[in-house]
N, C-alpha and C positions, 0 to 999 in steps of 0.2 A: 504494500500500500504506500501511496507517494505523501511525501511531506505533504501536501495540499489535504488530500483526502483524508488524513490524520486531524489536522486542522478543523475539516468541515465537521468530522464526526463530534469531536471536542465539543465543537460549538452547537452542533445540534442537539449535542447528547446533554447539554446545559441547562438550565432550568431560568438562565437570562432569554427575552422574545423580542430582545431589540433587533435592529436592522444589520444586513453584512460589513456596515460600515466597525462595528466592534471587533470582529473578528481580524477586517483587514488594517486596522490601524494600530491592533495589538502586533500584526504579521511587520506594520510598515516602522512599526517601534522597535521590534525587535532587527528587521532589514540594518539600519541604520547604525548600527553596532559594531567596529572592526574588530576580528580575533585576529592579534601577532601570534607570529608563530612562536615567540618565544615568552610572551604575556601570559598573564594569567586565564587560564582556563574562564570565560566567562558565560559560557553556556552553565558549567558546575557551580558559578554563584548564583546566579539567576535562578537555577533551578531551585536553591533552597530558600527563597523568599516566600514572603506571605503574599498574602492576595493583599493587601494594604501597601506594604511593601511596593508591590510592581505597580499600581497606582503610582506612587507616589517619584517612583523612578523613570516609570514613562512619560510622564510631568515635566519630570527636571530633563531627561532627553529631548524632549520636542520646545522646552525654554533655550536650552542649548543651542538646538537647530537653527533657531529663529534667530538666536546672535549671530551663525555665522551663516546663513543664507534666509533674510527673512522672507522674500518672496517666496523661496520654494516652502518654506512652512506655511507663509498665507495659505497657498495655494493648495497647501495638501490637507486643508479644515475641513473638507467633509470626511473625512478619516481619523481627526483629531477630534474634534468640537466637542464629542462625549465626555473627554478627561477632563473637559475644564468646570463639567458639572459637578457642583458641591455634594455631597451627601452620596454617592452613588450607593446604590440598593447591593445587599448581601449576594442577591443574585450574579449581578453582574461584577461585581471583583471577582466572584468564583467562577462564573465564566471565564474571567483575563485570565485569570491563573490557571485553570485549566485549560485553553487556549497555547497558551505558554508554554505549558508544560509537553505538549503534543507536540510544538514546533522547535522545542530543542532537545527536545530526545529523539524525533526523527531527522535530526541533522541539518537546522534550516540552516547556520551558521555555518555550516561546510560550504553551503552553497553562497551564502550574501556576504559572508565575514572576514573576505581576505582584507589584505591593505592592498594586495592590487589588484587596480582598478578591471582588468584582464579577468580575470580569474573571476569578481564577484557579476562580470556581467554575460556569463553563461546561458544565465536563462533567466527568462523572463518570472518570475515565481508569483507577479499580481494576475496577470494573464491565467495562468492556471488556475491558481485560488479562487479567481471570478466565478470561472465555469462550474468548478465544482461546489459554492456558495449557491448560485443562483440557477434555477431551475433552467432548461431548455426555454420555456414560456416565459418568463420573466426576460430571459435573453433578448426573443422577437419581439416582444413588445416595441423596446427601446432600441431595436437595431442593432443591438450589440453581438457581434461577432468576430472573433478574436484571429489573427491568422498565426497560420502554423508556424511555428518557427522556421521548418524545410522551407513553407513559402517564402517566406521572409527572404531567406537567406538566397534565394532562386531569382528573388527581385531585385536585391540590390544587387547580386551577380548582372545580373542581363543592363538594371539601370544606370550602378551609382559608375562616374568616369574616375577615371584614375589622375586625371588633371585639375581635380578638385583641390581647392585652395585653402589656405585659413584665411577668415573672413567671410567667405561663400555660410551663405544658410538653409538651412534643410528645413520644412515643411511638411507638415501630413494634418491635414483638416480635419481629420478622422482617426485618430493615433490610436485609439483604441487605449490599455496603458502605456506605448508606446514603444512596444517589439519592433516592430521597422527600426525606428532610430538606433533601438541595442544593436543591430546587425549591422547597421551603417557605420556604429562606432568601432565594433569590434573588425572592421573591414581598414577602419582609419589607422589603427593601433595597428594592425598586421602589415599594413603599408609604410609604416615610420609615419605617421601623422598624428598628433594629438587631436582627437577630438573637444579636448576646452576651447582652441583654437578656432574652431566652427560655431555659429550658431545654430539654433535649433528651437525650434516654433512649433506645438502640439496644440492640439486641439480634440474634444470628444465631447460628444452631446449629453453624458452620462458624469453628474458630477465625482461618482466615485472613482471612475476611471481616469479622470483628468487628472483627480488629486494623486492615484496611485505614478502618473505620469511626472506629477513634480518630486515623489520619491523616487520613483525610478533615475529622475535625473542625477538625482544625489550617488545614488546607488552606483550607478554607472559612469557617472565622474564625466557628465558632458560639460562640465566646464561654466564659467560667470553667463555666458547669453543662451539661457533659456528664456525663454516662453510660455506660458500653458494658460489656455484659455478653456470656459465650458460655453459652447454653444452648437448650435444646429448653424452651419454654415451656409444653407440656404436661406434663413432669417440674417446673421449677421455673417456677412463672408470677411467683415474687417475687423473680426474681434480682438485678434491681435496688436490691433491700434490700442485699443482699451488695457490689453496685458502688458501691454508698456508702459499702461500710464501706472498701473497697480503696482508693478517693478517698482519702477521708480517712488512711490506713495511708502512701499513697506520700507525702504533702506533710510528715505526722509525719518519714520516713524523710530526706527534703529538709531539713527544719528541724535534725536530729539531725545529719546530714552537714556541713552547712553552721556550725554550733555547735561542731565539732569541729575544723573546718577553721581559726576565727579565731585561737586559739590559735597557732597552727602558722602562719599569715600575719605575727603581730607578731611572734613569737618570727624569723623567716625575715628580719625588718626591724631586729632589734634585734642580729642576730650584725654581727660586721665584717664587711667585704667579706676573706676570707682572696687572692683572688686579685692584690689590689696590697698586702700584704704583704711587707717584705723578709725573706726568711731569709740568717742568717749566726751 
């Protein structure tokens, strides 16, 4: 049984009846996580946490993120938004944790946890997870259909030119979580090109896919110019005009936060230490 479908069962076997966005943002928390090969063992700490516990450290993960890429955390909120609710029900912590507990003992972290970049972008692992989250029927509804990796790989053969530049931008209206681009990337790395060097512009009608596509960018290490917008392309075919302006809006948002914070750092440096204090 594949990491995904370990996953699905977890989560269905749960006694939480919220939406696949829990399952995939507990997956996309955990994604985000490097194991060195000489570091500590981090699937073996993780694993003995409490369901409180991984609350509270998928939390500080995704605060993390957002300092150091805050667009791609904007953008990946329909996969986060749950964590930020106060109080969450007994249910659903033991859902995360059970959750959890399925994707790192069937080896997600073999798969997403290198340092390099190469290696954790093998496979696509939200792609999968989708399919086996959501029913065939829930799929057609919204269009959603995922391509194969083989395809993938068959298309950028036949399309991508080998006199592609850094600079040039890559596109897909329809990224789906955005498999095409992994294959493009991993095409750019095999050729001596870095793909941070390129741009890259996603788009998906499906907001949980978009967001899995701003993780994935992380994931896959495409570098400062991403994109990710959620629209139906035939309503707005310029949405990407709009995911520039939000870029731009979250790093303003980064810079303001961080500008308010110094203040409050020296002032925090310049009080006495009150705790070795004598009073009398």
């Amino acid at each position: 049984m594949s990491i995904c479908q370990k996953v699905a069962r977890a989560w269905y076997g749960s006694r939480d009846r919220g939406g696949v966005e829990v399952p995939v943002g507990v997956i996309a928390s955990l994604a985000v996580l490097e194991q060195p090969e000489d570091g500590p063992e981090v699937s073996t700490r993780l694993l003995g946490f409490s369901p409180e516990q991984l609350v509270t450290h998928y939390r500080s993960l995704w605060a993390l993120l957002w300092l150091i890429r805050p667009e791609l955390a904007d953008w990946a909120r329909p996969v986060r938004s749950w964590l930020e609710q106060s109080g969450l029900s007994r249910e659903r912590m033991d859902a995360v944790h059970a959750v959890t507990q399925a994707a790192l003992k069937a080896g997600l972290l073999d798969v997403t946890g290198s340092v390099d970049p190469y290696r954790r972008s093998r496979v696509d692992v939200f792609s999968v997870l989708l399919t086996e989250l959501r029913s065939v029927g829930a799929s057609r509804v919204i269009g959603e259909f995922h391509t194969p990796p083989d395809a993938a790989d068959l298309m950028v053969s036949l399309t991508l030119q080998d006199e592609s530049r850094p600079g040039q931008w890559f596109y897909d209206p329809t990224a789906g979580t955005g498999g095409l681009f992994r294959v493009i990337a991993q095409h750019l790395r095999e050729t001596g090109r870095d793909p941070g060097e390129f741009g890259w512009s996603l788009n998906d009608v499906d907001p949980i896919a978009a967001a899995c596509c701003a993780v994935n960018a992380y994931i896959w290490g495409l570098g400062p110019r991403v994109l990710v917008a959620c629209s139906d392309v035939l309503e707005q075919p310029h949405r990407h005009v709009q995911a520039l302006e939000e870029r731009a809006a979250a790093f303003t948002r980064r810079a303001a936060l961080i500008s308010a914070a110094e203040p409050l750092a020296m002032l925090h440096k310049l009080l006495p230490d009150v705790s070795g204090m004598e009073t009398g």
